[in-house]
C-alpha positions in Angstrom: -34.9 -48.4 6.6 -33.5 -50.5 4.0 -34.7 -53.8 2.6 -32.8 -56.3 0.6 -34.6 -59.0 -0.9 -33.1 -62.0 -3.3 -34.3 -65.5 -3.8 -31.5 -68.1 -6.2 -32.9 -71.3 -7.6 -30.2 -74.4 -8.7 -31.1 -76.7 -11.7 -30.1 -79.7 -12.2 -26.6 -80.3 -14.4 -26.6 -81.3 -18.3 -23.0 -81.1 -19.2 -19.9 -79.9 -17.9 -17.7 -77.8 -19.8 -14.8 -77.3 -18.1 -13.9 -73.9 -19.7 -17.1 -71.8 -18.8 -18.5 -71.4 -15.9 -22.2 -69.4 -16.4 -24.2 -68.6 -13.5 -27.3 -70.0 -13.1 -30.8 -69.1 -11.5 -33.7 -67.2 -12.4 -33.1 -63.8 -14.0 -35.6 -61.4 -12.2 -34.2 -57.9 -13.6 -35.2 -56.2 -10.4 -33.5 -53.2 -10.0 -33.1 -49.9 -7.7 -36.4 -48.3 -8.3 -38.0 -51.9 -7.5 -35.9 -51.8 -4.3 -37.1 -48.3 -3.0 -41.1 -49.3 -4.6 -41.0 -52.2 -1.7 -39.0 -50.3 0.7 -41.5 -47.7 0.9 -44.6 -50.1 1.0 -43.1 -52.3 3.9 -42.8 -48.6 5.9 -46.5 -47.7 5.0 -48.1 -51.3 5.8 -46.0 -53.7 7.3 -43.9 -51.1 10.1 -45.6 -51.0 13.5 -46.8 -46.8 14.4 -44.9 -47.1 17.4 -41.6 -48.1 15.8 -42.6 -45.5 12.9 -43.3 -42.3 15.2 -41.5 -43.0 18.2 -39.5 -40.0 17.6 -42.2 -37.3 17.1 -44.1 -38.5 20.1 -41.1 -38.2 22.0 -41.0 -34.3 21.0 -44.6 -33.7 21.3 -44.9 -35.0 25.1 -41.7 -32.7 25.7 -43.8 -29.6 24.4 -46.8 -30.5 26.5 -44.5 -30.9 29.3 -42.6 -27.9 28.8 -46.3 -26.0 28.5 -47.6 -27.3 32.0 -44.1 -26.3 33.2 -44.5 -23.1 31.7 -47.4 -21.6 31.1 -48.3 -19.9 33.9 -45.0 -18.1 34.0 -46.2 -16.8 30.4 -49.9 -16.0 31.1 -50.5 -12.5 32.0 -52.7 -13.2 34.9 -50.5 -15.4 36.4 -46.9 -14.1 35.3 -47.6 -10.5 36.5 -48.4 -11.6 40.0 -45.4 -14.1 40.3 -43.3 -11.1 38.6 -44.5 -8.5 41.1 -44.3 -11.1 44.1 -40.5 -12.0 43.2 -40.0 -8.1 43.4 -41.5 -7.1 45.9 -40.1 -10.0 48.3 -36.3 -9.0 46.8 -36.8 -5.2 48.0 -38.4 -6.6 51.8 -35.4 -8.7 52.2 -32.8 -6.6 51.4 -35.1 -3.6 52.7 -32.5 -1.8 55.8 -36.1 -1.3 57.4 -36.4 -5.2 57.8 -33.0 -5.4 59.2 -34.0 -3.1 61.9 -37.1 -4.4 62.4 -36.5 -8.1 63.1 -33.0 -6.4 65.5 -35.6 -4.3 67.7 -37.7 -7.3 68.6 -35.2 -10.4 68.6 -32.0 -9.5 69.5 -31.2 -10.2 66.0 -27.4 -9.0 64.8 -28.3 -6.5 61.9 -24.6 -6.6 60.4 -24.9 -10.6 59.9 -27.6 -9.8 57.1 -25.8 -6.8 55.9 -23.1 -8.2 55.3 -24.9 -10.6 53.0 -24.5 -9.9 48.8 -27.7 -8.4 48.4 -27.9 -9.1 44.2 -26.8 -12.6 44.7 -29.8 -13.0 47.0 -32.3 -11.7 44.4 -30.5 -14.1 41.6 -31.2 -17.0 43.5 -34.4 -15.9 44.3 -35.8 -15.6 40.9 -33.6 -19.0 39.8 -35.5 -20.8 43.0 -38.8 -19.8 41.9 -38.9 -19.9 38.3 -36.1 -23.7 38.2 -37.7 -25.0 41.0 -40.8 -24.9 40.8 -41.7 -28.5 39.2 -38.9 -30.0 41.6 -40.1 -29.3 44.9 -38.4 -30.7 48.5 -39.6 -31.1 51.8 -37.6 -28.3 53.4 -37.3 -27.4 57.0 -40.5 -25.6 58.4 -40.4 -21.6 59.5 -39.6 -22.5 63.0 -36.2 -24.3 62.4 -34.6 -21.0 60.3 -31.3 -20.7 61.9 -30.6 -17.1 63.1 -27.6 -16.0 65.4 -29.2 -14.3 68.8 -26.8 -12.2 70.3 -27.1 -11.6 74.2 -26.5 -7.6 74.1 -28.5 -5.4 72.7 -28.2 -4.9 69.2 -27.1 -1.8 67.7 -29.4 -0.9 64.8 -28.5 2.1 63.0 -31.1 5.1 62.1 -32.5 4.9 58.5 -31.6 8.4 56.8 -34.2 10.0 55.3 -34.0 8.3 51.4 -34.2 5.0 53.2 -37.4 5.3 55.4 -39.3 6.6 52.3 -38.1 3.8 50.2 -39.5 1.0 53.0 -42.7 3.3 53.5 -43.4 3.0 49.6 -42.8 -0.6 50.4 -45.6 -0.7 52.7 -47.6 0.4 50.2 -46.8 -2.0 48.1 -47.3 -4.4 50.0 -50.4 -3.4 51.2 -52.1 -3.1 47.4 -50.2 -6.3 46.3 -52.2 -8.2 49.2 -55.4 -6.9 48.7 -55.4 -7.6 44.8 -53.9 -11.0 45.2 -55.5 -12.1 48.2 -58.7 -11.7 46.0 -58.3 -14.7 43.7 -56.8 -17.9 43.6 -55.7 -18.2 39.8 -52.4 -19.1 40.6 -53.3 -22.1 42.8 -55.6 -23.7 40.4 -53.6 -23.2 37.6 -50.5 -24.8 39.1 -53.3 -27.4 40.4 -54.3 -28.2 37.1 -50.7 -28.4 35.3 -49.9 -30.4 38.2 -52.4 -33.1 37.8 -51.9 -32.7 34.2 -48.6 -34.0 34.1 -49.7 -36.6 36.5 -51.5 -38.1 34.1 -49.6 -37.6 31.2 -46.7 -39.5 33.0 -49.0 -42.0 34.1 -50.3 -42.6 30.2 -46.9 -42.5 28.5 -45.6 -45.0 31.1 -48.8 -47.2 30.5 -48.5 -47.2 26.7 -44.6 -47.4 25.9 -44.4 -50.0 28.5 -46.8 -52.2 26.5 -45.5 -51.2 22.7 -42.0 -50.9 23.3 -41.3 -54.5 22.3 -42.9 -53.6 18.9 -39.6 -51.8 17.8 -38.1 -55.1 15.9 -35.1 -55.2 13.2 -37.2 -57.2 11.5 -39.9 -57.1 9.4 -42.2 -59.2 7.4 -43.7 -57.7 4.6 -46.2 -59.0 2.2 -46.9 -57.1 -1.3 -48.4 -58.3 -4.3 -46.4 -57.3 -7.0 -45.4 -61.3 -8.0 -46.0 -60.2 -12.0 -43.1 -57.7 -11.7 -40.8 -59.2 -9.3 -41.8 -62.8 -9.0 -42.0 -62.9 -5.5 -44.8 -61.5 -2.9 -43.8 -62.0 0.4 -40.3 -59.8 1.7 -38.4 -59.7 4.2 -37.5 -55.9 5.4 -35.1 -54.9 8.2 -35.4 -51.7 10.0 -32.3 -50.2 10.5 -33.1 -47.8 13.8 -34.6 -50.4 15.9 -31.8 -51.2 18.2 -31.2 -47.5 18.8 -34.9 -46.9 19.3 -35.2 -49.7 21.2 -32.5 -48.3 23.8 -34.0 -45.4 23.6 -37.5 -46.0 24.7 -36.6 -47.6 27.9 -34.2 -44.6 28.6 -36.9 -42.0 27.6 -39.5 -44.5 30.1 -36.4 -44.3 33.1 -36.5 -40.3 32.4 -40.4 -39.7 32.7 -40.3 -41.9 35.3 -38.2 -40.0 37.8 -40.4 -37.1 36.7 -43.4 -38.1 37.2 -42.2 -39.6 40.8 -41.5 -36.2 40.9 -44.8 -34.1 40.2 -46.7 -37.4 42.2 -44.8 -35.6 45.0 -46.0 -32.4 43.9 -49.5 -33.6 44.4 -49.0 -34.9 46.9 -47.8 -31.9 48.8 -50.5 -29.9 47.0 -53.3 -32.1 48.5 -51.9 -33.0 52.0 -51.4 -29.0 52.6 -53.9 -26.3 53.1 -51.8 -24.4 50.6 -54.8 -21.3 50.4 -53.7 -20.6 53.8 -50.5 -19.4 55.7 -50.4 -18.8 58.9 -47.2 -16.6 60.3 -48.1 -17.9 64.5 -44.3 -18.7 64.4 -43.5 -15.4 63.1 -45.4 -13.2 65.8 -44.3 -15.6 68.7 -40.9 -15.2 67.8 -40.5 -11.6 66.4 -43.6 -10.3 69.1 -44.8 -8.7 66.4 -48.8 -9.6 66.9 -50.7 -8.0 64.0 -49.3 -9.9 61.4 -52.1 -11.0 59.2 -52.7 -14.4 58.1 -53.1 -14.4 54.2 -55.0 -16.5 51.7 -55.7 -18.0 48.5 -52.6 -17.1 45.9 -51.0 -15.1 48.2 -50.5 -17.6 50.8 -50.0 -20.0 47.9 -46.5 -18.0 46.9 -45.4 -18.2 50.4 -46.0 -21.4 50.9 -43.7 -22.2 47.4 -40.9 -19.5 48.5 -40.7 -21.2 52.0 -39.6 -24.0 49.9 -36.7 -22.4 48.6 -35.5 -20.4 52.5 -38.2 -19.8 54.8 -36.3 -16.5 55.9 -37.6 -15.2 52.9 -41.5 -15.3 54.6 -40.4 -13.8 58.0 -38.6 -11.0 56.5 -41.6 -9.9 54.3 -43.9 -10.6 57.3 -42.6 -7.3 58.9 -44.3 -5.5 55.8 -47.3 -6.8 56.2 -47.5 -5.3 59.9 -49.3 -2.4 60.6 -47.3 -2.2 64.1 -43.7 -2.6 61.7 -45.3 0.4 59.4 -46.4 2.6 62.6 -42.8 2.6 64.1 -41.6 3.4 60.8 -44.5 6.5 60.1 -43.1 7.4 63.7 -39.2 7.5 62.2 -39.9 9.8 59.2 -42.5 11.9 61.4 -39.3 12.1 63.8 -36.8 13.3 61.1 -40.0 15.5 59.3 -40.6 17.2 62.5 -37.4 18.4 64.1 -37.6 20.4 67.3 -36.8 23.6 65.4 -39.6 23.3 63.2 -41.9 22.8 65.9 -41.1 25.6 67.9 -41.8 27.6 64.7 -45.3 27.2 64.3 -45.9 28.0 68.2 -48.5 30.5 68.4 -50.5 32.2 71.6 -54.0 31.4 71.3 -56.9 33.0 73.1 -56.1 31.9 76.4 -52.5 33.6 75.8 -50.6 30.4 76.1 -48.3 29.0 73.5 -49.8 26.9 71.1 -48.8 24.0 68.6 -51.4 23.3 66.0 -51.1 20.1 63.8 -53.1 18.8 61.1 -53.5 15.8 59.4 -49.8 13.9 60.2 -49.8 10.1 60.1 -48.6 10.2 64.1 -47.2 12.2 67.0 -43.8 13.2 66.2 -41.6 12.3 69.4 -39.8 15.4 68.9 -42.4 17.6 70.2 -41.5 16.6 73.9 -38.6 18.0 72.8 -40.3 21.7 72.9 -40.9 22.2 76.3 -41.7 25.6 76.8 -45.3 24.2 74.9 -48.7 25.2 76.8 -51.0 24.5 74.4 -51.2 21.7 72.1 -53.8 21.1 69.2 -53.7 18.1 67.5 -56.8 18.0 64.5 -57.3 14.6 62.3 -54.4 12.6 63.1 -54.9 8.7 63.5 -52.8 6.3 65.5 -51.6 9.1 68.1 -50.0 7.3 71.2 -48.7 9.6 73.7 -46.2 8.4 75.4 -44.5 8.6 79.2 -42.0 11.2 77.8 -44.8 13.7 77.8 -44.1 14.5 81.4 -41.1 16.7 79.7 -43.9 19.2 78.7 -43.5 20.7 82.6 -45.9 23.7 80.9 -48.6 22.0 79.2 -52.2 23.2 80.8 -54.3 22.5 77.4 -54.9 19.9 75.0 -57.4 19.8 72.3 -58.0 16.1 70.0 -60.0 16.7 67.3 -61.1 13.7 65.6 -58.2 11.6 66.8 -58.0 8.2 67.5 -55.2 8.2 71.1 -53.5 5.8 72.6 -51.6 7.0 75.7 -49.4 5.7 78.3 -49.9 4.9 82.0 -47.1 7.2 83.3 -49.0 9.9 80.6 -52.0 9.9 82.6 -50.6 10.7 85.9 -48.8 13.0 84.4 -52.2 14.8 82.6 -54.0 14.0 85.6 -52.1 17.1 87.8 -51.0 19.2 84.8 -53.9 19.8 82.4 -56.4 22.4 82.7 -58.3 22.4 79.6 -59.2 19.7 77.5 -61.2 20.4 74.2 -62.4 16.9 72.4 -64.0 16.5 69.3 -65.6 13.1 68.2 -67.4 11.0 65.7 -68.4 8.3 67.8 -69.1 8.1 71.9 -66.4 5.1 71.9 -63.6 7.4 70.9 -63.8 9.6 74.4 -60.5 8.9 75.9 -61.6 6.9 79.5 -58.9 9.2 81.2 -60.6 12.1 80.8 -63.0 11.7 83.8 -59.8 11.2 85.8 -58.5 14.5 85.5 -59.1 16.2 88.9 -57.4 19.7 88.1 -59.1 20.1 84.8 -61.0 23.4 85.0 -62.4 23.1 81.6 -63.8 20.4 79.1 -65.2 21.5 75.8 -67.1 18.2 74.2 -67.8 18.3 70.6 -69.7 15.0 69.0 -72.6 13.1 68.6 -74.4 11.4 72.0 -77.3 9.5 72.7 -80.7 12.0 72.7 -82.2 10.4 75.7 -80.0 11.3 78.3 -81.3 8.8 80.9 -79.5 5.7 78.6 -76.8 8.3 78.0 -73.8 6.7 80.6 -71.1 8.3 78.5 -71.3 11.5 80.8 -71.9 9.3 84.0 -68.5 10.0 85.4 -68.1 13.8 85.3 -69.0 14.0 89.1 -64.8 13.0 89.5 -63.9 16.2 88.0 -64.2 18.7 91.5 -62.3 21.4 89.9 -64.4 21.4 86.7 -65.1 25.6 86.5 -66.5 25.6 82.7 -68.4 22.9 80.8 -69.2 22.7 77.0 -71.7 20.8 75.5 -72.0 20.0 71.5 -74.6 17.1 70.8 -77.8 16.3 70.7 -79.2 16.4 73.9 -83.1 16.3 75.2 -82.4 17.4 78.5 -79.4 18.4 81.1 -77.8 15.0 81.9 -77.9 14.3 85.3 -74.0 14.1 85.4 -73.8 17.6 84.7 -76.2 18.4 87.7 -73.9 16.3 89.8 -71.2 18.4 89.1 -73.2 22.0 89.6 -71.5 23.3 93.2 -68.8 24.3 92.0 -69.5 24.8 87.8 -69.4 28.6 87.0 -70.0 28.1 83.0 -72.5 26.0 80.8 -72.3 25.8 77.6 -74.9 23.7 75.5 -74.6 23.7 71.9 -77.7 21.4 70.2 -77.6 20.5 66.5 -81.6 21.6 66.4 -83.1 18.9 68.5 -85.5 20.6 71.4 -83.8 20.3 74.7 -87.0 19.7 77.8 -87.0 19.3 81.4 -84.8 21.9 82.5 -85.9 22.1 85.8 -82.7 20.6 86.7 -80.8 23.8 86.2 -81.9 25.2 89.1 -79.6 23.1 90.6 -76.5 25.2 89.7 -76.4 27.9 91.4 -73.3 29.0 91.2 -73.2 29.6 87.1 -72.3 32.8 85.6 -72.4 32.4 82.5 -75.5 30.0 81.0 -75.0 29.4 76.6 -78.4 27.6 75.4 -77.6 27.3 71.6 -79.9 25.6 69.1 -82.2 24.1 71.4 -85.3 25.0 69.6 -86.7 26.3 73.0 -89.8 28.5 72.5 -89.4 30.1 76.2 -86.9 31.4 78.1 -86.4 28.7 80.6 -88.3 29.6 84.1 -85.2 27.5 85.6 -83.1 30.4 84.1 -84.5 32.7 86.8 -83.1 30.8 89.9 -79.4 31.2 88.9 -79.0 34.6 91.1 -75.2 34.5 90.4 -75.8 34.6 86.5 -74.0 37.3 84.7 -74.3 36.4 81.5 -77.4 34.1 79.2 -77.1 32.8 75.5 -80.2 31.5 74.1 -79.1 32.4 70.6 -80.4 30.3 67.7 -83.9 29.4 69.5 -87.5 29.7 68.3 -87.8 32.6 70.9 -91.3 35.0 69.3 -92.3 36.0 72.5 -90.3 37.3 75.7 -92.9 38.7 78.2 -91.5 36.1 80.8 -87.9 38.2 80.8 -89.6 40.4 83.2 -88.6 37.4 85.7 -85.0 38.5 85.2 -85.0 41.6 87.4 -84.2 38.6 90.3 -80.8 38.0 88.4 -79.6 41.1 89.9 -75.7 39.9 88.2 -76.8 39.3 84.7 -75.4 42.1 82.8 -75.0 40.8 79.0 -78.1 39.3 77.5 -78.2 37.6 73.9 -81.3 37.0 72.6 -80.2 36.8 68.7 -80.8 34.8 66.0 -84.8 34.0 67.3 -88.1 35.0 65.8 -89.1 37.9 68.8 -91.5 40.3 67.3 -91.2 42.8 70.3 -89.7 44.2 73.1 -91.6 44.0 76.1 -91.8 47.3 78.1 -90.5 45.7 81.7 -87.3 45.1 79.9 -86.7 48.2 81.8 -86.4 46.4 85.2 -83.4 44.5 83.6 -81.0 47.9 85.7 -78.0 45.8 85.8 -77.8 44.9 82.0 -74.3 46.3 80.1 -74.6 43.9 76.6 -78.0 43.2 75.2 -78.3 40.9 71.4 -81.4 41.2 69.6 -80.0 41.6 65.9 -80.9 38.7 63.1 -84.9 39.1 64.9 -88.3 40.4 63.4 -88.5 43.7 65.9 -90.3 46.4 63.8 -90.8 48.8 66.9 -88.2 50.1 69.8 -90.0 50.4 73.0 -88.7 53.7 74.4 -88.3 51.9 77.5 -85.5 49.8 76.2 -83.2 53.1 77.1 -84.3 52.9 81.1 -81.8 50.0 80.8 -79.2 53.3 81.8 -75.9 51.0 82.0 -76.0 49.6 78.8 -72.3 49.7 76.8 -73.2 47.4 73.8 -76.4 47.4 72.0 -76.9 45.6 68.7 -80.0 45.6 66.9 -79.2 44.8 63.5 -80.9 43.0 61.0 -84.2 43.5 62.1 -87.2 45.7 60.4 -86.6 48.5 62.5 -88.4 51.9 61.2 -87.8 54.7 63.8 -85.3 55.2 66.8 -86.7 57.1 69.8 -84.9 60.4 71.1 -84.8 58.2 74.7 -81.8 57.0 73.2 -80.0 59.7 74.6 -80.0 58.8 77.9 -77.2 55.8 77.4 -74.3 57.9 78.4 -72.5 54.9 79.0 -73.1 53.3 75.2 -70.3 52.5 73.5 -71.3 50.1 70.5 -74.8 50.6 68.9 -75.7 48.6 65.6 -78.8 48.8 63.8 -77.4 47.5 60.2 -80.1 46.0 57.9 -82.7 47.6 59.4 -85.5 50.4 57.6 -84.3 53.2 59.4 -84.7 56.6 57.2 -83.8 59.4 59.9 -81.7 59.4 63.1 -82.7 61.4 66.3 -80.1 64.0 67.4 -79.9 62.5 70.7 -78.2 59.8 69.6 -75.1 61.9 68.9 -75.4 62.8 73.0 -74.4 59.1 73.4 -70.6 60.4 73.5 -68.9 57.6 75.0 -69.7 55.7 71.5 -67.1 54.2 69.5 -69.2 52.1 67.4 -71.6 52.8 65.3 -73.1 50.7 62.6 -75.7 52.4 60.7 -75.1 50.4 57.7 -77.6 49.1 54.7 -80.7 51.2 55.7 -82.6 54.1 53.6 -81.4 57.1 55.8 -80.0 60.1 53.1 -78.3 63.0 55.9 -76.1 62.5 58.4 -76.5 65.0 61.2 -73.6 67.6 61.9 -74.0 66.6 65.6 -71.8 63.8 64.5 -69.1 65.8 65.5 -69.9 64.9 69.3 -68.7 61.9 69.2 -65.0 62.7 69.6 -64.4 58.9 70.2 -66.0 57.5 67.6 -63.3 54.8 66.2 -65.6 52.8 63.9 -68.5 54.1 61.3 -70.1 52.1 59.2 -72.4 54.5 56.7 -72.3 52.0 53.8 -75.7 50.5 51.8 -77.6 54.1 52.7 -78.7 56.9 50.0 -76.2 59.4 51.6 -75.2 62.0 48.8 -72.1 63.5 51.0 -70.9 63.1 54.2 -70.6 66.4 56.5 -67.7 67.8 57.1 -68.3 67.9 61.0 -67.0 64.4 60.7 -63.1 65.8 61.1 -63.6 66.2 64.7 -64.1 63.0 65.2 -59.9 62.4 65.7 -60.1 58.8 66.3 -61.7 57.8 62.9 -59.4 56.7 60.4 -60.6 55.6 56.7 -59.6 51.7 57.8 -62.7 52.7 60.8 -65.3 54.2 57.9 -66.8 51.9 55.9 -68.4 53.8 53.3 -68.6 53.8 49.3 -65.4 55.5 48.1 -67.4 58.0 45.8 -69.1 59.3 48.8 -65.9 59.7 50.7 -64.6 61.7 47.9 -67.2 64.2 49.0 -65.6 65.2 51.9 -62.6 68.0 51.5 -59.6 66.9 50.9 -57.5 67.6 54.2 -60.3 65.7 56.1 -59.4 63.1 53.7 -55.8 63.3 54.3 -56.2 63.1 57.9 -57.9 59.9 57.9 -55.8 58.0 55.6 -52.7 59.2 57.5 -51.6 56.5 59.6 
């Protein structure tokens, strides 16, 4: 700004001389330093703020704009979600997995997308997001994204290995990305707040320049009273960058103008939306992929600005967020984990000499293992999601199935085909809802073993309700929690040969219903906290063999009842409190396998040994003293234990027993062995170890079928022995 200032006064004429001419006015001696003194003061006072700081306010709304524009792409909190988010979303789209997907379930042409320059994508992706975020257009919605259907079906190709582990660490991703995001809306208020920010600001820069733009003038009057130096005390300054600021400011008001229109449309389609929610209805109609979520909060709020920029984007990443997408792809890497020839590898006969495949803890069913078809038995422990399809009926050899804590889905044509093939079914469970509703529709199953939690009181118990279906059901099993027999089980009694009932310590009552099933042969009463043998017990006249293990048994006089079971010939009465033997245990003729060990017997009636056909006998861990000689008369004994007992001497008619090839005489305070050991030439097993035996007799090499893997003894005390007894039993 420069200001010039001069003021010439005429007097009147005296005299004229032609030859001089002098110059006349007043002499005010003003010179440069006066000029910058007044210059400077009509700035200061005189020069409207506008005019004076047009400039710098033009620079300091840019900044404020260029915050609210970009702050939240600097703010951790924000940045690293939008970051992540522009990331992730690259990978789905260009993810072969996706491709695939969307081809399966639309007809779509995978090649089309293929074809597509997969880093140009993610360039424009990021430039979309990051330019166009404060520029927003009304786009076209999800439903009018123009894809190519092709009539015939498409020809997706497999993933290799590399590529279905990259898109299951997508899932992942995905997964972890949704749950922390979904959490919080940060990003929504934060663009809300910028938004409405900038609304404002526009709205007070428009308001104020409007009104003080015509304040920018070239000229300026300026009053300053310095009339003793200069003579004069009014001025008249001009300010040079007027015009150009002038032009300026209406520019700079056409500029904000158009962008605050702009962010008014911003709020506008911030406000009108529900922008915390998105909905992917269109998605699931059109890909028939149903259990894709609807999101929320910032999550939904970055879909909602990416369909902005290509909607595609959205229906692409919606097959990560499918657990039904994930599933098929689990199945795909199970498929190429699994191969047939690693199945058939880990076959293995079981008990029931059949060939069994055992897996553990997979994230599905690997369709390759209706590939194996010589399979007989097959185990599956711990595995979720488990859908068996039609293509089971390839298994022509499968009889048994066991699902331990497995969650199954399984196909119409699969039950038919389980409904005539499978004989044994084993099922373990957490909760009554995860029974599989086929299984009572099995009618040549011959065995069910039932493992899981039910309710006590069986009357309300309707889980069990349909067993009567199963006619061919030979052997039951029972592991709950049961108060008494359900009446389903009764139901099914005419033709049930085995029982098995395994409680978890609650007492099982009113057994009376037992007496029902006449045709069992085998009864297992575990853990029932029963204080009696059951009087129903008696009425089963085809029983051969009863388990009451694990009871509160302490007395056992009522076993006299059992001479009626003229069948029952093995008889386990371990694990229970019995103090004695009752003496009409003798009248039990037909017995070959009698249990008492892990009891409180301190005395051995002697006529325990009337019970003539007696093989196996075990006694242990009781608080037995003294064997009686009438132990001899077992000629048919094979197995006789008395471990953990107080035994200090053995009679010599044990060693008449000759037909023994077990003997357990184990952790008691006996210190000889009798030479009479020699008898039994077919002892195979001798266990002498936990006694105060000082040597071992040498009598012992004529028993030819006891090996040192057979005598389980200290090693010092098998040093004792001479050495080519020694070197008989460690010869193979």
């Amino acid at each position: 700004m420069s200001m010039y200032n001069q003021t010439i006064l005429l007097p009147n004429k005296t005299a004229v001389q032609p030859d001089v001419h002098e110059m006349m006015g007043r002499k005010t001696n003003l010179d440069f330093q006066q000029y910058s003194f007044i210059n400077q003061m009509c700035y200061e006072k005189a020069l409207h703020w506008y005019a004076k700081y047009f400039p710098y306010l033009v620079l300091i709304h840019t900044l404020i704009f260029m915050v609210c524009s970009n702050f939240w792409f600097k703010f951790p909190g924000s940045s690293s979600k939008i970051e992540h988010f522009i990331s992730i979303l690259g990978k789905c789209f260009d993810s072969p997995w996706t491709t695939r997907a969307l081809s399966e379930v639309s007809g779509e042409n995978p090649e089309e997308k293929d074809n597509k320059n997969n880093s140009a994508s993610r360039a424009i992706l990021n430039v979309s997001v990051e330019g166009n975020l404060d520029n927003l257009e009304k786009t076209q919605s999800l439903k009018s994204i123009p894809e190519k259907i092709v009539v015939d079906k498409p020809t997706a190709s497999a993933l290799d290995k590399k590529e279905g582990e990259q898109a299951k660490a997508l899932f992942e991703k995905v997964k972890k990305f949704r749950l922390h995001v979904e959490e919080g809306d940060i990003l929504y208020v934060m663009y809300v707040r910028q938004t409405v920010l900038k609304v404002f600001k526009f709205l007070l820069i428009i308001a104020y320049n409007s009104a003080l733009v015509s304040k920018v003038q070239f000229t300026v009057k300026c009053s300053v009273d310095i009339q003793d130096m200069t003579g004069y005390k009014h001025f008249s300054c001009n300010h040079t960058m007027a015009h150009l600021f002038s032009k300026l400011s209406y520019c700079y008001l056409c500029f904000v103008a158009v962008y605050g229109f702009t962010c008014l449309y911003t709020s506008y389609w911030l406000f009108y939306r529900s922008l915390k929610e998105y909905s992917f209805e269109y998605v699931r109609q059109e890909t028939g992929i149903d259990d894709i979520p609807d999101v929320k909060n910032d999550f939904a709020f970055m879909l909602h600005m990416i369909d902005q920029y290509d909607p595609l984007y959205s229906k692409r990443f919606a097959v990560f967020l499918s657990e039904v997408s994930e599933n098929k792809l689990k199945q795909l890497n199970l498929n190429h984990e699994w191969t047939p020839e690693k199945l058939r590898q880990r076959l293995l006969t079981n008990h029931n000499n059949r060939l069994e495949l055992q897996l553990f803890m997979l994230s599905g069913l690997p369709d390759t293992i209706f590939e194996v078809t010589e399979l007989q038995s097959l185990k599956l422990e711990i595995i979720n999601n488990v859908s068996i399809p039609a293509s089971i009926a390839q298994l022509e050899n499968l009889q048994e199935l066991s699902l331990y804590q497995c969650c199954l889905k399984i196909h119409t044509t699969a039950t038919s085909f389980l409904k005539e093939n499978l004989k044994v079914l084993r099922v373990k469970f957490d909760d009554s809802r995860e029974l599989p509703h086929w299984l009572y529709h099995l009618r040549n199953l011959e065995e069910l073993y039932l493992i899981g939690s039910l309710s006590p009181d069986a009357s309300k118990n309707v889980v069990l309700e349909s067993l009567r279906e199963l006619k061919n059901l030979k052997t039951l099993s029972l592991k709950s929690n049961f108060t008494k027999i359900p009446q389903s089980i009764v139901d099914v009694s005419s033709h049930l040969q085995r029982l098995y009932v395994y409680n978890d310590g609650s007492k099982l009552v009113m057994l009376n219903n037992l007496k029902k099933m006449v045709n069992l042969t085998e009864l297992e009463l575990v853990h029932c906290d029963l204080e009696r043998i059951p009087h129903a017990v008696f009425s089963l006249t085809n029983l051969q063999e009863l388990d009451l293990k694990e009871n509160n048994l302490r007395s056992i006089e009522e076993i006299v009842s059992c001479q009626h079971l003229h069948k029952l010939t093995c008889l386990k009465l371990w694990h229970n409190s019995i103090c004695y033997i009752p003496e009409h245990i003798k009248k039990l003729s037909s017995l070959e396998r009698l249990y008492f060990s892990h009891n409180k017997i301190e005395i051995l009636p002697s006529h325990l040994f009337l019970c003539n056909k007696l093989r196996y006998l075990d006694l242990s861990n009781n608080d037995i003293r003294f064997i009686p000689p009438e132990i001899g008369v077992l000629q048919s004994l094979q197995y006789f234990s008395v471990t953990c007992n107080k035994i200090d001497n053995l009679p010599d008619e044990l060693f008449f027993c000759k037909k023994l090839k077990t003997l357990k005489l184990g952790k008691n305070t006996l210190s000889l062995l009798s030479p009479k050991i020699s008898y039994l030439v077919l002892l195979t097993h001798l266990e002498l170890k936990g006694n105060h035996f000082e040597l071992l007799p040498p009598e012992l090499r004529f028993c030819r079928a006891l090996k040192r893997g057979g005598l389980v003894v200290e090693d010092v005390l098998f040093e004792t022995l001479p050495s080519d007894i020694r070197d008989k039993m460690k010869a193979e």
